[in-house]
C-alpha positions as CSV (number, residue, x, y, z in Angstrom):
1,X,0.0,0.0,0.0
2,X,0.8,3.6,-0.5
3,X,-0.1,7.3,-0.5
4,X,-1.8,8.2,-3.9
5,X,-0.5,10.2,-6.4
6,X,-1.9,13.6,-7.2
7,X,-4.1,12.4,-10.3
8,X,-4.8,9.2,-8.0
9,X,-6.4,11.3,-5.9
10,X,-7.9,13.7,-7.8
11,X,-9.8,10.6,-9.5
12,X,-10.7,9.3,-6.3
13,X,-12.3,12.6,-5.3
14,X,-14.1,13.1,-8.6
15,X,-15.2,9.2,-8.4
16,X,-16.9,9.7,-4.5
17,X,-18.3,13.5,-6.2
18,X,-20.0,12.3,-9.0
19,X,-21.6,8.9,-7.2
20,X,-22.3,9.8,-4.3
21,X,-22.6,14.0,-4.3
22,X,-20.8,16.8,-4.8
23,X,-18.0,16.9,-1.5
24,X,-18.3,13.8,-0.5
25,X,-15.1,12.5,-2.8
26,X,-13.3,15.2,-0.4
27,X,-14.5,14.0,2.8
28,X,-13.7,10.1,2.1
29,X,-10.6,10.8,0.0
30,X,-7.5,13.1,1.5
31,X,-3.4,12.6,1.9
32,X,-3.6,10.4,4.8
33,X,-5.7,7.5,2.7
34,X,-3.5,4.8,0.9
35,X,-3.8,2.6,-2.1
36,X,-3.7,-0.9,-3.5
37,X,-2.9,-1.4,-7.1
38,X,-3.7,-4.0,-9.5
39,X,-0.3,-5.7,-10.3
40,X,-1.9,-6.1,-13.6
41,X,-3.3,-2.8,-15.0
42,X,-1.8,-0.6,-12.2
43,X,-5.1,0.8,-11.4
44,X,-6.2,1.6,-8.0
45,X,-8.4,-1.2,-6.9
46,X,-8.7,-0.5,-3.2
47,X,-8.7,2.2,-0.8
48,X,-7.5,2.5,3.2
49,X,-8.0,5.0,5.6
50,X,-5.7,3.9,9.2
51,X,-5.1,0.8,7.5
52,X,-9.2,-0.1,7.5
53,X,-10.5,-0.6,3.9
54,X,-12.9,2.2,2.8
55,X,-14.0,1.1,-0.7
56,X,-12.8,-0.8,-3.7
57,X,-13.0,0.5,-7.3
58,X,-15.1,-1.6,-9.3
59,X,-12.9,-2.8,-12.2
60,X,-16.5,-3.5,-14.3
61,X,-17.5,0.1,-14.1
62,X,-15.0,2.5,-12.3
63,X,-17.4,2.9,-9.0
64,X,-16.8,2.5,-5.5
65,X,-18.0,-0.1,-3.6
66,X,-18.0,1.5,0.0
67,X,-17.6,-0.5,3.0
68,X,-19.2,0.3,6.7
69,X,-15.8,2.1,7.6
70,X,-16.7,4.6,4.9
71,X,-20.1,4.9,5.2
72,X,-19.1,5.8,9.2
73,X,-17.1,8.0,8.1
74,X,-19.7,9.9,5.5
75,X,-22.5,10.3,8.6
76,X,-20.1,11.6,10.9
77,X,-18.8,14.7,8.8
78,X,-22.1,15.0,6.5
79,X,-24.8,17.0,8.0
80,X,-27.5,15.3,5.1
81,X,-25.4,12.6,3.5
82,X,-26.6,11.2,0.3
83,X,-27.8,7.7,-0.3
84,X,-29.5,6.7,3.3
85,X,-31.9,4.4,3.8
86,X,-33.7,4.4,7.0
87,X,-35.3,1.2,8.3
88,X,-38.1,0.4,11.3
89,X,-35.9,-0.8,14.3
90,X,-37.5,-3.9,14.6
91,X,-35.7,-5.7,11.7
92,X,-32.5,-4.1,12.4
93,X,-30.7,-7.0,14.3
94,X,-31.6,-9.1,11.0
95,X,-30.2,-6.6,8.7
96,X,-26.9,-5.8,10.9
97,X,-26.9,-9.8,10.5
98,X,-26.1,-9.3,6.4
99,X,-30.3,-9.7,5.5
100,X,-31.0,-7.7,2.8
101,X,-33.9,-4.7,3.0
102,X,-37.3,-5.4,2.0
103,X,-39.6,-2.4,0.8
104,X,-42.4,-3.1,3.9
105,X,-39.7,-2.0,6.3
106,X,-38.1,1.5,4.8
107,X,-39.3,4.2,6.9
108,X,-37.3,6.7,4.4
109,X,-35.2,7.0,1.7
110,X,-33.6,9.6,-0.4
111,X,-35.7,10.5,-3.1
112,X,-32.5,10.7,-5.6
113,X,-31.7,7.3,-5.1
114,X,-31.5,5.2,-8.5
115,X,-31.7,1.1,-8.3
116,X,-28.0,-0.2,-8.7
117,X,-26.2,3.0,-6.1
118,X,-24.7,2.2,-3.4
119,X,-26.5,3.2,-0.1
120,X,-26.1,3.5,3.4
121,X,-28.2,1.6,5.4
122,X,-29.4,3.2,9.4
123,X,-32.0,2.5,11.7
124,X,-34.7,5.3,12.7
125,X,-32.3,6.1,15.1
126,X,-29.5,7.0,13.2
127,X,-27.1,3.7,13.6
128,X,-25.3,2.0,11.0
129,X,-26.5,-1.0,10.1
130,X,-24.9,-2.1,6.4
131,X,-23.7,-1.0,3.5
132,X,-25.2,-3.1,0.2
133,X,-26.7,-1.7,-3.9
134,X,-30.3,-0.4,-4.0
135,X,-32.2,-2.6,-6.2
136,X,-35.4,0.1,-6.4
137,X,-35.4,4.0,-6.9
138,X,-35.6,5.8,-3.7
139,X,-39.3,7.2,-4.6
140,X,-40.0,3.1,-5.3
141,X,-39.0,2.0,-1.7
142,X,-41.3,4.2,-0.1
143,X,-44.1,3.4,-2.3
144,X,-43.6,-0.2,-2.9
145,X,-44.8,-2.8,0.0
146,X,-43.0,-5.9,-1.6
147,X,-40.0,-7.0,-2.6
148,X,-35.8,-6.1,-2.0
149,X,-35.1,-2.8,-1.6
150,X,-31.5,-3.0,-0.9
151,X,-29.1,-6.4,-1.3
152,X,-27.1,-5.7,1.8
153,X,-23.3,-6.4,1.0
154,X,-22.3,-6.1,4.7
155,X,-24.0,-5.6,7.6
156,X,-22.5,-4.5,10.9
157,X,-22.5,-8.0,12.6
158,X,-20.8,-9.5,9.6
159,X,-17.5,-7.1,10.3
160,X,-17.6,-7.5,14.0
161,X,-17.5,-11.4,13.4
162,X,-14.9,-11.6,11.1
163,X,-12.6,-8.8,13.2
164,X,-13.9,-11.6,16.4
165,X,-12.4,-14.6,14.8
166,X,-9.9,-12.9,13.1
167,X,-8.4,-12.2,16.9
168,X,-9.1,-15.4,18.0
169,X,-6.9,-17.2,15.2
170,X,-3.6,-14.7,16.1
């Protein structure tokens, strides 16, 4: 891993602005974050902030894929970020488990949401709960009753397991 270059980073910045909303790229992406490259293609493929992975460039399409580290790191520092989806408490344990969202249960969502995005996943009360691709429009998970909403690539639980037995091996 390393520090990225100056075009590294202004691609990474322009990448986080133009998916997720303009200064977002800024508030992910600074000096202190460091790359992995593909020994293939050289391309950036992954992205650490204090040695905890952030997000992974998509080699398909160029996007990020974030992680729960980054979207931490988004509701801390962004007053209304972009790309939340807010779920009743009662199915949170089973989303925090890696279940994806079903429609029934979204309380809210941001309107500008567009199926295949990558959204942040919270309870009513604000908490992180997973990080996963919306398979409806924002305007569709509030109407719609049935059917995924979001396929949750990691919940919450899913991290704290792996960093559990991850200890328990060393």
């Amino acid at each position: 891993m390393e520090h990225p270059s100056n075009l590294q980073l202004r691609k990474l910045v322009g990448v986080g602005n133009y998916q997720l909303g303009q200064g977002i790229g800024s508030v992910l992406f600074n000096r202190r974050v460091r790359v992995e490259c593909s020994r293939k293609t050289g391309r950036v493929r992954h992205i650490y902030d204090r040695g905890r992975l952030i997000g992974t460039l998509r080699p398909k399409d160029g996007y990020l894929a974030l992680t729960p580290h980054a979207a931490n790191i988004i509701l801390s520092k962004v007053k209304h970020p972009p790309n939340v989806v807010v779920v009743q408490i009662e199915v949170s344990d089973a989303i925090k488990a890696g279940g994806d969202v079903f429609a029934k249960h979204i309380v809210r969502a941001d309107r500008d949401l567009r199926a295949g995005e990558e959204v942040i996943v919270t309870d009513e009360e604000g908490l992180l709960l997973g990080v996963g691709a919306a398979t409806l429009s924002g305007w569709e998970m509030c109407a719609f009753k049935r059917g995924v909403a979001v396929k949750l690539r990691k919940g919450l639980d899913e991290i704290e397991l792996a960093a559990s037995e991850a200890s328990w091996m060393l």
